[in-house]
ZAMARGU-4260 file (C-alpha; in steps of 0.2 Angstrom, whole numbers, plus 5000, padded with zeros to 4 digits):
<rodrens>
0) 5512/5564/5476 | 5503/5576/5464 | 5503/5561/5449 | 5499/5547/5463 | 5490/5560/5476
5) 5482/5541/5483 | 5500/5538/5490 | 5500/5554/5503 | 5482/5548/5508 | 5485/5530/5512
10) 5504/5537/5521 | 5490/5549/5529 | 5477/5534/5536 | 5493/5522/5543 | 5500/5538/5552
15) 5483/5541/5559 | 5482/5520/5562 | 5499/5522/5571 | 5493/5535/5583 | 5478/5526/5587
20) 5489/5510/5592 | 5500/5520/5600 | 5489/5527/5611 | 5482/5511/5614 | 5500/5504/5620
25) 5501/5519/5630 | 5485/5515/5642 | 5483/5497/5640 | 5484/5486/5656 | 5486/5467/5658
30) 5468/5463/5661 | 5462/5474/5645 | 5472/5462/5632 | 5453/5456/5624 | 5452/5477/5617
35) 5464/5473/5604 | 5452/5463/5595 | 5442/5477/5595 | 5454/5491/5594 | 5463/5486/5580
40) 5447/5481/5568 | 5437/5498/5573 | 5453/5508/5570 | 5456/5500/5552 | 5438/5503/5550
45) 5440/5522/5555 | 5457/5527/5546 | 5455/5518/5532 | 5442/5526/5523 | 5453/5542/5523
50) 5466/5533/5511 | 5450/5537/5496 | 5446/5555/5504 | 5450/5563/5487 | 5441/5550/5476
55) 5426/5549/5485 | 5424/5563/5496 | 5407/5565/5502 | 5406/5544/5506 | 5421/5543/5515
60) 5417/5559/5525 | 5400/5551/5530 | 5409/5531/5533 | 5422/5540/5546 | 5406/5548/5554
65) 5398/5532/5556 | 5410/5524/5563 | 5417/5539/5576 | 5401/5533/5588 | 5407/5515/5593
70) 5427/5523/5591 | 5421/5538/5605 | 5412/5526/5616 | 5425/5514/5618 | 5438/5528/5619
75) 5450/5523/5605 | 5459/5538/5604 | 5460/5551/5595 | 5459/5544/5577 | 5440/5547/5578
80) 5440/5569/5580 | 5458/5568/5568 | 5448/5559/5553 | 5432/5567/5557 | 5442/5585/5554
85) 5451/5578/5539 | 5435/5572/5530 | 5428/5591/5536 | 5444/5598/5526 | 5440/5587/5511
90) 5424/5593/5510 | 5425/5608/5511 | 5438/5608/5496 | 5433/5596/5485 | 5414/5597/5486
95) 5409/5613/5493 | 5403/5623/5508 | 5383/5617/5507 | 5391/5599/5509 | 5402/5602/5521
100) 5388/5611/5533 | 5377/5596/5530 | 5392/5585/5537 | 5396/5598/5550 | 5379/5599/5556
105) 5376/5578/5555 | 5392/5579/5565 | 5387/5590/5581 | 5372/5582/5581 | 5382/5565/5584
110) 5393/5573/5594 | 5378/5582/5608 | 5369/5564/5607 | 5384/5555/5614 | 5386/5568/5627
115) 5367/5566/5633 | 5368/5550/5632 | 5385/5547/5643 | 5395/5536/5628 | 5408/5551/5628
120) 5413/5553/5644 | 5426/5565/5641 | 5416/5580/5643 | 5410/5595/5637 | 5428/5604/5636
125) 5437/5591/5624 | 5420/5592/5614 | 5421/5613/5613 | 5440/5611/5609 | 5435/5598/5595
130) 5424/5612/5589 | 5438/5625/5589 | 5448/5612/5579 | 5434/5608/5565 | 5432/5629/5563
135) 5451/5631/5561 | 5448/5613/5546 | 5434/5625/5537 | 5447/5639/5535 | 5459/5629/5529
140) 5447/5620/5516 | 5441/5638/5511 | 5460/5645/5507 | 5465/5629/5501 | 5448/5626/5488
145) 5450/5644/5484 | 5469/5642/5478 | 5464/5627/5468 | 5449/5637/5458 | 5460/5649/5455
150) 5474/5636/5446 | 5459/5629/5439 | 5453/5648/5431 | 5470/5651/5425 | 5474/5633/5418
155) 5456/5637/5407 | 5464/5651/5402 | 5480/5647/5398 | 5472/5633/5387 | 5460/5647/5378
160) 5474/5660/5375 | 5484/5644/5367 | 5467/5640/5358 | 5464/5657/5351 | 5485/5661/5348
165) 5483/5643/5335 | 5467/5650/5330 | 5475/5667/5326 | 5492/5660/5318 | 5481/5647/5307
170) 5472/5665/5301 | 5488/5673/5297 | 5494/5657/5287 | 5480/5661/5277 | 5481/5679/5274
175) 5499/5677/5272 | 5495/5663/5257 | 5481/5674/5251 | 5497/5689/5249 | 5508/5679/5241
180) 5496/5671/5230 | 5494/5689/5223 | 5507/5692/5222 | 5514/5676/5211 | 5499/5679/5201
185) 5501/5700/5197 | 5520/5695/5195 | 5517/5681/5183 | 5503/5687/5173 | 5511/5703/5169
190) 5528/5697/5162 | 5520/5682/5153 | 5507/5693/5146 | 5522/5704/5140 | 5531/5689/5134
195) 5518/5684/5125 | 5512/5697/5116 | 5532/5703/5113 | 5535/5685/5106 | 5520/5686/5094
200) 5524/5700/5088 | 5543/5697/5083 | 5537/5681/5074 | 5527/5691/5063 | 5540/5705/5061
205) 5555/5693/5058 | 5560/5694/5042 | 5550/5710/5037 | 5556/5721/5049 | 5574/5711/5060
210) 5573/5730/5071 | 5555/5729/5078 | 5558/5710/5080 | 5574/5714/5091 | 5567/5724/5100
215) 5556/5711/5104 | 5567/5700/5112 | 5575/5713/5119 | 5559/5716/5127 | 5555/5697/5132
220) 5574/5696/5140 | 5571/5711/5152 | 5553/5706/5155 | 5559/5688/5162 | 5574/5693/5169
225) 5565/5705/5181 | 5549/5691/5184 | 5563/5679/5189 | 5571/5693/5202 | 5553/5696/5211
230) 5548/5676/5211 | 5565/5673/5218 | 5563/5688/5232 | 5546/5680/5237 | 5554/5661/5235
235) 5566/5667/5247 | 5555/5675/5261 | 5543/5659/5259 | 5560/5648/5265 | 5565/5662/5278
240) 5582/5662/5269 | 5596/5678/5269 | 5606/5674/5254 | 5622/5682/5258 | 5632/5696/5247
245) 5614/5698/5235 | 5605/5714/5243 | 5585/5711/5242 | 5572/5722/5230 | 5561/5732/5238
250) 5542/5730/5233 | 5535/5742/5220 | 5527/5756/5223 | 5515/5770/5217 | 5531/5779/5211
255) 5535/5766/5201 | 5520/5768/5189 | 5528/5778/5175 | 5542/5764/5174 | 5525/5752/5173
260) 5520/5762/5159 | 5535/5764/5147 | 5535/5744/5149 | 5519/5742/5143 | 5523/5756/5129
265) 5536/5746/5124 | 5525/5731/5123 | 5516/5738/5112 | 5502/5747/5119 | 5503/5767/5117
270) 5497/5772/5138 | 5494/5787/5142 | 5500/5792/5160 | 5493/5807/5170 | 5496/5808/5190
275) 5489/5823/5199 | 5497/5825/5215 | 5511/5818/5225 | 5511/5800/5230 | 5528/5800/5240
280) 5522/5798/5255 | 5509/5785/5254 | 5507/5770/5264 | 5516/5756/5260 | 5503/5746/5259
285) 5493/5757/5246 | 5505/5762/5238 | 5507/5744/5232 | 5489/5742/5230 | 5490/5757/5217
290) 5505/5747/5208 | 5497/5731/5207 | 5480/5736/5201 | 5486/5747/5188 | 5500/5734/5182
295) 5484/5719/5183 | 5473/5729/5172 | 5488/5736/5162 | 5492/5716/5158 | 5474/5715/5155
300) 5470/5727/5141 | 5488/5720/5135 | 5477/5700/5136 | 5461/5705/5128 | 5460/5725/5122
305) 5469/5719/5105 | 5481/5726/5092 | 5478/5744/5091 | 5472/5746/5108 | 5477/5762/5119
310) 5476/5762/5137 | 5474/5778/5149 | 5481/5778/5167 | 5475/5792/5178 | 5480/5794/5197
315) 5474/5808/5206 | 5479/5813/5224 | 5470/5821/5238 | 5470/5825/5256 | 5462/5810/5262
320) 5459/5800/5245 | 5470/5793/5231 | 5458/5790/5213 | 5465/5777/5201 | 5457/5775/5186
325) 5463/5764/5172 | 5453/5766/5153 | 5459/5756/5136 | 5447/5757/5120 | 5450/5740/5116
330) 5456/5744/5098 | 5437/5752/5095 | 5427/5737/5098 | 5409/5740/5108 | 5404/5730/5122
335) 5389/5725/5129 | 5384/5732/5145 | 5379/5722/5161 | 5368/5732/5175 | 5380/5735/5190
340) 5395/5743/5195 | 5405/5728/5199 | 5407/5713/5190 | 5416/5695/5192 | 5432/5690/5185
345) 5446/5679/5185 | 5459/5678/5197 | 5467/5695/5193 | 5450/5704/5198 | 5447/5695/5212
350) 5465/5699/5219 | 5463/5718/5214 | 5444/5717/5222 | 5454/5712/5238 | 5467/5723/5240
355) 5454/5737/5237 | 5445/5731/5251 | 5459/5727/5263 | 5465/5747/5265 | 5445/5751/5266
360) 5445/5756/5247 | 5433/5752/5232 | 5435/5744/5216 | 5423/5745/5200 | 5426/5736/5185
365) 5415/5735/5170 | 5414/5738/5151 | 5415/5757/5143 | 5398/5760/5133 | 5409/5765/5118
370) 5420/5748/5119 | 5436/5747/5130 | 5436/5740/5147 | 5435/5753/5162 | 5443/5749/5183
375) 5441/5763/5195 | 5449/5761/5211 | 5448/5771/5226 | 5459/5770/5242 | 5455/5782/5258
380) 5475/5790/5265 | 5479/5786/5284 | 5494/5796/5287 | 5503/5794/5302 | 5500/5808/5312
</rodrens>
């Protein structure tokens, strides 16, 4: 019924055909044979028009009308007042009450003119008890069209709740590949950086110094070995997969800065570390960011600064605030300035530019005015009360 709903309203129109006939049957006498010709056309005529009642709902409302004047007159039965108050009913639902008092009204008027005019000869109490049935059609139309705006409200927002919970996961998608792309790009930059610079140097200190140039490797071996461990760990959390019996590393933290350092030392780069405060207890998340942004600009000065370059971490904590601030000399060379405290980069700045941002912090990268490269960062402390 609810994917054909046509179906119940042509069963409706023969039921209401069958009662019409029945009552025909019922009062029909030898002599009045010739009605049926007229009976059975003006009852088709009068039910049928209820079998398109959902359709067309103000047309069909307004052909049952018409036709209830001959129907009354000739005393059909009842089909006439039982189609006039199911055409009421589906107006009321499917159109709406200014309709259905226009057709309410069109029909007392019908109705009062018969009487006047003696073509309904029941009288005034059928007609009043009529009127009790078309009221009692009206409330059921109000409950029944106020149920379905109802289904119809929640039905829009179901389908806006799925809208915005699409639109919502699409956006997490793309924050989630914005991380990871960090994250690839500080874990991969560093170690091949290191690499790099670790395999320059023991090509040049092969044969003149085998020590230095083993320690080198060494160097290279431990750097690769532990950028294969985090690409795996963020392989696997991309795939969703729990490799059993191999425990998972947890991300680095701020904490982890002074192992960052003597890395970088053994590089080749002399770093000096300072940290004022405790940085224990900070947020995961800016604890990271701390990590990530000193280990991008450490692989930075170890990129561009040069041989001879020193490099100077210093992390202060306060209450509410956590300073970075990350200095190298590049091996003495001046720069020239550019107006403004922020400036454009590659990848690696862009990504330390956003993590700043994400936890509400700042980020100024520039050029020292006595050469060297300079990135200040700055991340407010939300401690969990």
């Amino acid at each position: 019924m609810r994917a054909h709903p046509m179906v119940g309203d042509v069963l409706l129109a023969v039921l209401l055909l069958l009662m019409d006939l029945l009552f025909l049957v019922a009062r029909a006498e030898p002599s009045e044979g010739q009605r049926w010709y007229v009976a059975i056309p003006l009852d088709l005529a009068m039910v049928g028009p209820v079998a398109f009642r959902r359709k067309y709902p103000v047309v069909t409302a307004y052909v049952i009308l018409l036709m209830t004047v001959p129907h009354s007159a000739l005393e059909l039965g009842v089909g006439s007042a039982t189609a006039s108050c199911v055409a009421l009913y589906t107006v009321v639902v499917y159109v709406g009450r200014r309709q259905a008092a226009l057709y309410l009204a069109a029909q007392a008027v019908i109705s009062v003119v018969q009487m006047w005019a003696g073509w309904s000869p029941q009288g005034w109490a059928p007609l009043l008890f009529i009127g009790l049935i078309f009221a009692l059609c009206w409330v059921l139309g109000e409950f029944v069209g106020a149920r379905r705006a109802y289904h119809a409200e929640m039905e829009a927002r179901l389908h806006l709740l799925e809208t915005e919970r699409d639109q919502a996961g699409r956006i997490a998608v793309a924050e989630e590949r914005g991380r990871i792309a960090r994250e690839l790009h500080d874990v991969v930059a560093h170690a091949v950086s290191v690499i790099v610079v670790q395999a320059d140097g023991a090509s040049y200190a092969l044969r003149s110094n085998p020590e230095l140039a083993e320690r080198a490797v060494r160097t290279i071996s431990e750097t690769g070995r532990q950028a294969l461990t985090e690409l795996r760990r963020l392989l696997q959390v991309l795939r969703n997969e729990e490799v059993a019996g191999e425990p998972r590393i947890p991300q680095p933290t701020a904490e982890s800065l002074a192992d960052l350092a003597e890395r970088v030392r053994t590089a080749g780069v002399p770093v000096e570390l300072s940290i004022d405060g405790s940085l224990a207890e900070l947020p995961a998340g800016v604890s990271l960011g701390v990590y990530r942004i000193v280990q991008e600009s450490l692989t930075n000065t170890l990129k561009h600064a040069g041989q001879g370059a020193r490099a100077e971490v210093r992390v202060r904590r306060t209450e509410n605030l956590v300073d970075v601030e990350i200095v190298d000399d590049g091996a003495g060379k001046a720069r020239e300035l550019v107006p403004g405290p922020d400036l454009p980069g590659g990848n690696g700045v862009i990504g330390m530019r956003e993590r700043a941002h994400l936890f509400g912090g700042i980020l100024q990268v520039g050029p020292r005015p006595g050469g060297g490269w300079r990135v200040h960062a700055s991340f407010p402390v939300r401690l969990d009360p």
